[in-house]
C-alpha atoms as one frame of an Amber mdcrd trajectory, in Angstrom:
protein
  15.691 -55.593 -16.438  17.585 -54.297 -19.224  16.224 -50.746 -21.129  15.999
 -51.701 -24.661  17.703 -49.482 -26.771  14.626 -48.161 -28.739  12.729 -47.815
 -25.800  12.518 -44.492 -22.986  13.528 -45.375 -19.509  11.324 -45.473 -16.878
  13.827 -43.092 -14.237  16.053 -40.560 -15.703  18.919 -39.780 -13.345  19.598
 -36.051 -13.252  23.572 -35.164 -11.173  24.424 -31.571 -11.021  27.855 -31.009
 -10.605  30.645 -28.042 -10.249  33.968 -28.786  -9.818  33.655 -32.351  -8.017
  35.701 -34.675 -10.142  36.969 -36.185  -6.772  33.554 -37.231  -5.950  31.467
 -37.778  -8.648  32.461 -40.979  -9.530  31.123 -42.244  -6.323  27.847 -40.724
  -7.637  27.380 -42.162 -11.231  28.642 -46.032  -9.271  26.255 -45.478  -6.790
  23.280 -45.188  -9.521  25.281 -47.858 -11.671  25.094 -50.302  -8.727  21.342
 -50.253  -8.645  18.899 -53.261  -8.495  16.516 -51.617 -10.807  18.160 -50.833
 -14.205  15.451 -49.222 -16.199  17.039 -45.919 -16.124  19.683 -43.487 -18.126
  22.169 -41.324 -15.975  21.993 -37.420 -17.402  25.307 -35.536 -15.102  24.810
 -31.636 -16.000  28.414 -30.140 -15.805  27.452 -26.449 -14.356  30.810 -25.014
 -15.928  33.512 -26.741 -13.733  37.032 -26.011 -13.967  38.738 -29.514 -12.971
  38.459 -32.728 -15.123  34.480 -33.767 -14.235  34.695 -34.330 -18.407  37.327
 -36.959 -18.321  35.839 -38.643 -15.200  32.539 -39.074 -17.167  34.164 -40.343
 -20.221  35.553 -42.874 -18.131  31.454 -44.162 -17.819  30.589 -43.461 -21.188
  27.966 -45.956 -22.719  24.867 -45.845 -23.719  23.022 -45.231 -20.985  25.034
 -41.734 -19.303  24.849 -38.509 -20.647  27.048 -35.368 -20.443  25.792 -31.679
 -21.046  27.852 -28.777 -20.355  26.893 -25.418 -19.114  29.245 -22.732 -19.942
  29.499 -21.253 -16.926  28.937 -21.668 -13.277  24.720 -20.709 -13.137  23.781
 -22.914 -10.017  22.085 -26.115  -9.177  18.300 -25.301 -10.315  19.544 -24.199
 -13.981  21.738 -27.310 -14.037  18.425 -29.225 -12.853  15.953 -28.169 -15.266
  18.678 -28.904 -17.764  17.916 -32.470 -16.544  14.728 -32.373 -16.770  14.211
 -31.004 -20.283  16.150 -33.323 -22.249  15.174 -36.589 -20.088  13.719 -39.462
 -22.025  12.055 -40.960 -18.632   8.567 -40.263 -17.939  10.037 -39.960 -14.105
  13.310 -38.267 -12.924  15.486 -38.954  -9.990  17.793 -36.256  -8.595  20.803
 -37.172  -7.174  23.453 -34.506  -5.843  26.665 -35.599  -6.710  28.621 -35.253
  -4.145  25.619 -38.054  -2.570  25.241 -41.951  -2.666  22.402 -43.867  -3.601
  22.371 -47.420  -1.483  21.557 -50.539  -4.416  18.124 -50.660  -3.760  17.280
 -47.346  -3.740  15.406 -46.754  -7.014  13.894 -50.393  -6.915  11.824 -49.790
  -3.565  10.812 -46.351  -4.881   9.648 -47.779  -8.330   7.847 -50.182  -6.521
   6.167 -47.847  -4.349   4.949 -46.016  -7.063   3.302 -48.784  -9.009   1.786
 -50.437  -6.005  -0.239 -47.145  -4.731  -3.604 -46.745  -5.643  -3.364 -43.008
  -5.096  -3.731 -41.669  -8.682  -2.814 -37.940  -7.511   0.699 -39.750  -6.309
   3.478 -37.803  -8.315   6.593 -37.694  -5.901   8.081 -40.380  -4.074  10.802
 -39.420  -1.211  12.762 -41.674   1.449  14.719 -41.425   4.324  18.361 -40.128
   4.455  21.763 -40.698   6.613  23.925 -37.583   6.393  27.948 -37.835   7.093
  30.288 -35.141   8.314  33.372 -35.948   6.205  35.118 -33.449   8.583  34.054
 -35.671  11.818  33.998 -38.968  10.215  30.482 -39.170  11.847  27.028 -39.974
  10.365  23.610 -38.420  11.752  20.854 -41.003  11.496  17.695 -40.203  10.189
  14.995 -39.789  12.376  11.168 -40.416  12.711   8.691 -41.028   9.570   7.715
 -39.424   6.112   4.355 -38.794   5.714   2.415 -39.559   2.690  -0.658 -37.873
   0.555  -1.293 -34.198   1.023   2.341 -32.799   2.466   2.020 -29.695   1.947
   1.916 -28.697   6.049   4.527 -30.892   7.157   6.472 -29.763   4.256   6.210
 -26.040   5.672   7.263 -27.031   8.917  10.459 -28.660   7.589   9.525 -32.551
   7.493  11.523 -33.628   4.760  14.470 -35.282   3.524  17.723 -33.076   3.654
  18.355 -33.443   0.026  17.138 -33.457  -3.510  18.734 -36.589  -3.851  16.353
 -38.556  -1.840  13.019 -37.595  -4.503  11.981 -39.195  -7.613   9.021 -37.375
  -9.640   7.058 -37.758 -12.533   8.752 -35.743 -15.104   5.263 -33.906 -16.732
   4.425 -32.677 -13.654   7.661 -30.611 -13.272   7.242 -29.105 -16.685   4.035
 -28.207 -15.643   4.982 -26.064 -12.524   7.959 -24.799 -14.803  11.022 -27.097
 -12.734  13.075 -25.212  -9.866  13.127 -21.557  -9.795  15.819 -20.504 -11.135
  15.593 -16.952  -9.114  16.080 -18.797  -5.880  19.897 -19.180  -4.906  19.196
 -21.891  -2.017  16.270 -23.906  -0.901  15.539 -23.853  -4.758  14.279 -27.674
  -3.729  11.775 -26.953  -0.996  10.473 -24.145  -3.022   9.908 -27.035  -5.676
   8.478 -29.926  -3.236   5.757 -27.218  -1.708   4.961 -25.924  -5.140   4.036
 -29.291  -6.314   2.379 -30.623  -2.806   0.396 -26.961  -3.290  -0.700 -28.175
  -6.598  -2.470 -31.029  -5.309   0.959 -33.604  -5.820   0.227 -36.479  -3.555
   3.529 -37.457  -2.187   4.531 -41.531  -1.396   7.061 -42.407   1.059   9.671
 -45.086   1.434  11.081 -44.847   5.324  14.144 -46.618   4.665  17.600 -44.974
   4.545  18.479 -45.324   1.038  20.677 -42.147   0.579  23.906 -41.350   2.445
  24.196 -37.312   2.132  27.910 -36.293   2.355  28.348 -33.089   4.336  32.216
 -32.011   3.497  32.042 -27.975   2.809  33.921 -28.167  -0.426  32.775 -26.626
  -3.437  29.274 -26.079  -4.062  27.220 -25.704  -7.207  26.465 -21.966  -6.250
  29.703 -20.723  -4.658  28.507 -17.284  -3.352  28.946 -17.760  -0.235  25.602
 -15.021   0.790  22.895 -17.004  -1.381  21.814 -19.214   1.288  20.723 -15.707
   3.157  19.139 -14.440  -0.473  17.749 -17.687  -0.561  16.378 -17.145   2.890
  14.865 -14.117   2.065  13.399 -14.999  -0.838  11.916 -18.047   0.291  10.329
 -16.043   3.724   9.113 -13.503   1.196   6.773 -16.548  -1.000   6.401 -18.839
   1.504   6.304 -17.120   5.198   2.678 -15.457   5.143   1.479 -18.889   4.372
   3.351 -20.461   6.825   1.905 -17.760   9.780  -1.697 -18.330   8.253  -1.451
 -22.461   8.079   0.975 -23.159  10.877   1.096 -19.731  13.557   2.894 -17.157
  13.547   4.892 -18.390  16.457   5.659 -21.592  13.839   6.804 -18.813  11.384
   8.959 -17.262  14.432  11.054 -19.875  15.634  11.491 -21.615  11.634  13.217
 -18.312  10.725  15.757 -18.354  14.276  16.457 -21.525  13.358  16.849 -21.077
   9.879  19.276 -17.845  10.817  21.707 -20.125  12.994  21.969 -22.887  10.663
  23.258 -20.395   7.808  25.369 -18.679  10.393  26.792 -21.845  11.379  27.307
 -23.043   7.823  29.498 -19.723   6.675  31.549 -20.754   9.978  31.855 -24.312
   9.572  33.255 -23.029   5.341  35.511 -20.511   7.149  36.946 -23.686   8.853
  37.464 -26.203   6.587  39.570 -23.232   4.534  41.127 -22.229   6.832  42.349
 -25.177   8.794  43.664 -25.985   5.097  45.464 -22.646   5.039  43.549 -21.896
   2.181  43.457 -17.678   3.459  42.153 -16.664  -0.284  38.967 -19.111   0.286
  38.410 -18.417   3.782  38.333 -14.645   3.529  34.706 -14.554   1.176  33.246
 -16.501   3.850  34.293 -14.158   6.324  33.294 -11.232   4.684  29.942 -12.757
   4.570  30.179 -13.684   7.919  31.133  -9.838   9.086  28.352  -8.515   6.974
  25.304 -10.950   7.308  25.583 -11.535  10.992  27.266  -8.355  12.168  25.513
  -8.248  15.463  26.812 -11.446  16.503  30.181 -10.447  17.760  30.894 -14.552
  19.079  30.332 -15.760  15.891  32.516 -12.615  14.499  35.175 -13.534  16.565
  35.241 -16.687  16.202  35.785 -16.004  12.436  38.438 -13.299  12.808  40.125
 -16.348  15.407  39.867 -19.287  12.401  40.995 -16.766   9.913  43.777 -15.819
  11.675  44.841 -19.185  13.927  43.023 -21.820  11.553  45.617 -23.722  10.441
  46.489 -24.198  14.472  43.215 -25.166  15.443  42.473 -27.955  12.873  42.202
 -30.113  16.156  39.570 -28.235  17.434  36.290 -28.485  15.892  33.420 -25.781
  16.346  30.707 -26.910  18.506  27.793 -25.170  16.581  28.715 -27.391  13.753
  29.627 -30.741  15.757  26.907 -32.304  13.774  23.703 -31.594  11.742  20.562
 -30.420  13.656  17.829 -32.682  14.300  14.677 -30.531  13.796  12.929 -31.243
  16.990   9.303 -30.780  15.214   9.659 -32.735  12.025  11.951 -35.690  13.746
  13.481 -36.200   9.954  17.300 -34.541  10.222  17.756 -31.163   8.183  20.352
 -29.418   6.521  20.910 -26.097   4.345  20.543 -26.527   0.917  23.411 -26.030
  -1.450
């Protein structure tokens, strides 16, 4: 069905970008090649460099909107952008640098209206992530759960993405959208402040987003906020954890958590420097040398793809062969841009 033109839509689409002009368009047809039409398409441009403004132009109508940021403030700003000036009474988020598959929004909208949960506000599904580096997708694995969330949301049993959630629009304005203090995991922080808030959350376990892992620019590009974000997220959300879940739940979320960032600075160092791309390697190995300094393997393998990376392109690091699986939730995870 058609939106008519005097008429809200029932989804707005919300894309953050920065500097991915060679991938959004992938994005925006993804949405356009939805079943369900009732929707506008908002991209937030969070003060990119390359030509994301021509490649939207190229979509103009009357259903896509572009708003600019100035400069490069990260992907919750860009969000809430998205959220204030939506017309839909719900809002999809879809990263763009991620695909939607056609009947994404359809089986979620239908999901919604079907439920006879009236607390319902948040409907998620399941996700296929791709290493563009290995040419290899990680399936999604075992089942979202549905209702109260909020403990299987602290022990990580979630989608890997924003991109995957659609949510009623008043009840994000309510909790006051992502935090914009938060660096990374800015969209956990959001899903457990809502499922705290007494958010019922619906589920659709199908695979009907493809998350593209490829290391190239993110919408924050300091390459230490994913440990700020770390911190910051242990500091609001760990003493709940150890009092709901254990403390040995708390213990082994934040070794896990430590790795994964560890492994993402390396598998950045790589992809820069097996580009000979020195001048973009060398932040992440700064980072590298000063968040992790203890781990002298990890240093050294650093100092190696700093130094040898355009030679090793062939070789690929085996911490980052492919995306963990966490072994309690069963759904695949991934750190947040």
């Amino acid at each position: 069905m058609e939106t008519p033109r005097d008429a809200s839509p029932f989804v707005s689409v919300v894309i953050p970008t920065y500097n991915r002009a060679h991938l959004l368009s992938r994005a925006i047809n993804s949405v356009l090649a939805q079943t369900f039409s009732d929707y506008e398409i908002i991209v937030i441009d969070d003060g990119s460099t390359d030509h994301t403004r021509g490649i939207v132009d190229r979509f103009r109508g009357s259903r896509i909107r572009l708003l600019r940021l100035e400069r490069n403030w990260g992907a919750s700003r860009a969000r809430n952008l998205g959220i204030q000036t939506a017309h839909g009474d719900w809002v999809a988020f879809l990263d763009s640098d991620d695909e939607w598959l056609p009947r994404k929004l359809e089986l979620q909208v239908a999901r919604l209206q079907e439920t006879n949960d009236s607390h319902a506000t948040v409907v998620y599904c399941l996700c296929d992530q791709y290493d563009g580096s290995t040419k290899r997708t990680v399936p999604s694995t075992g089942r979202l759960h549905e209702g109260d969330v909020f403990d299987h949301l602290l022990r990580n049993r979630r989608p890997p993405t924003a991109s995957a959630f659609v949510v009623k629009r008043s009840c994000l304005l309510r909790i006051g959208g992502f935090d914009e203090g938060f660096p990374s995991s800015n969209d956990i922080d959001l899903w457990l402040r809502l499922a705290q808030g007494s958010n019922h959350f619906l589920a659709v376990n199908e695979v009907l987003v493809i998350k593209h892992d490829h290391f190239g620019p993110q919408i924050s590009n300091d390459p230490s906020a994913p440990l700020r974000g770390f911190h910051k997220f242990d500091r609001r959300w760990g003493p709940i954890m150890k009092q709901r879940l254990g403390i040995e739940v708390h213990r082994r979320w934040k070794a896990k958590r430590r790795k994964r960032i560890q492994q993402l600075q390396i598998a950045r160092l790589q992809a820069a420097a097996a580009k000979g791309e020195a001048a973009s390697a060398l932040p992440h190995l700064v980072a590298l040398l000063r968040l992790f300094p203890w781990s002298l393997p990890s240093v050294f393998q650093g100092l190696s793809l700093l130094t040898f990376g355009h030679f090793m392109n062939r070789f690929r690091v085996a911490a980052c062969e492919e995306v963990p699986v966490d072994p309690e939730g069963g759904v695949s995870t991934a750190v947040d841009r």
